[in-house]
C-alpha positions in Angstrom: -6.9 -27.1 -1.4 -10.1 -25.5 -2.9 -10.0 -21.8 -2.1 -13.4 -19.8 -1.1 -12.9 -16.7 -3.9 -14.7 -14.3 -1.8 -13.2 -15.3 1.7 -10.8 -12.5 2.8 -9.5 -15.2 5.5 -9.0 -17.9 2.9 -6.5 -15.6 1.1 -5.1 -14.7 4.3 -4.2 -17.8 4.9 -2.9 -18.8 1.6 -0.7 -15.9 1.5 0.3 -16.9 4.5 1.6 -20.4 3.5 2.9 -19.3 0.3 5.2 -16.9 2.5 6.3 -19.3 4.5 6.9 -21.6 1.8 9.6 -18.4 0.2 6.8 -17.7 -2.4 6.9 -13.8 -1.5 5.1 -12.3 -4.4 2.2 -15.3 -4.7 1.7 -14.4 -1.2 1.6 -10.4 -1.5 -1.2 -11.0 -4.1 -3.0 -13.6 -2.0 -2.6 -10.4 1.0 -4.1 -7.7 -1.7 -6.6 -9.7 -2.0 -7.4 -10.4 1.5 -7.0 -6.6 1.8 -9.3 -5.6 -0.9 -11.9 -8.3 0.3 -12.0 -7.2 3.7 -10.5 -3.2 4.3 -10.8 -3.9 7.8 -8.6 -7.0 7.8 -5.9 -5.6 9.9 -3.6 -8.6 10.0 -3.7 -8.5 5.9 -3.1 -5.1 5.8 0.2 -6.0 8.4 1.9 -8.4 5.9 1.5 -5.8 2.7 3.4 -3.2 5.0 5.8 -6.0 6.1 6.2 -7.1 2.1 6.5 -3.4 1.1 9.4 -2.6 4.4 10.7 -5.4 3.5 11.2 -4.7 -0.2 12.5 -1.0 0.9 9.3 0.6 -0.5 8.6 2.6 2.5 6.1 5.2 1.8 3.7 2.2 0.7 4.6 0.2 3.8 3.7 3.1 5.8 0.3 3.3 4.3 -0.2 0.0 4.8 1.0 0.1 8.8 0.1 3.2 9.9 -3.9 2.9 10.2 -3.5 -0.6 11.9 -1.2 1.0 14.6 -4.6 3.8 14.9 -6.5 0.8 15.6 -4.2 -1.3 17.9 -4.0 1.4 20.1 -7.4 2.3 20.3 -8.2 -1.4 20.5 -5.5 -1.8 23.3 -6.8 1.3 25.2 -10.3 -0.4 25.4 -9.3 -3.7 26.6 -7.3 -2.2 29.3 -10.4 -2.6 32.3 -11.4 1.4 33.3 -10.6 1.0 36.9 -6.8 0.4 35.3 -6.8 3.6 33.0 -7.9 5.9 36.2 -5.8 5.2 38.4 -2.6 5.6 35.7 -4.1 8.8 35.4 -3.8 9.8 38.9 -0.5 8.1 39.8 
């Protein structure tokens, strides 16, 4: 497989193989890299707090999570259609 260097998404994905082939650490580089690539990659910055939970380093893994959960709920409050959020509001 010939890797794009400077693709964020291509070392997502790699990471993502390697993980599911038990390569853990291969795969937290290829996510750092994703990460540092793309800041905004949320679903890179998902699996570093995963690897870091999962390795008991909590402080980093909450680093790693807590921005994304910012997002998906500002995300998840915009998709929701207005009409929907009003009458929530008044029920």
């Amino acid at each position: 497989m010939t890797l794009e260097p400077a693709s964020a998404q291509a070392h997502l994905n790699l990471g993502i193989a390697l993980v599911d082939q038990f390569d853990r650490l291969s795969g937290f580089k290829e996510f750092s890299e994703a990460a540092r690539l793309d800041p905004k990659l949320a679903v890179a910055h998902y699996n570093l707090g995963r690897f870091f939970f999962e390795s008991g380093k909590y402080e980093d893994a909450d680093k790693e999570l807590q921005p994304q959960l910012v997002c998906s709920r500002t995300m998840l409050v915009r998709s929701i259609p207005r009409g929907s959020r009003q009458n929530r509001k008044t029920k």
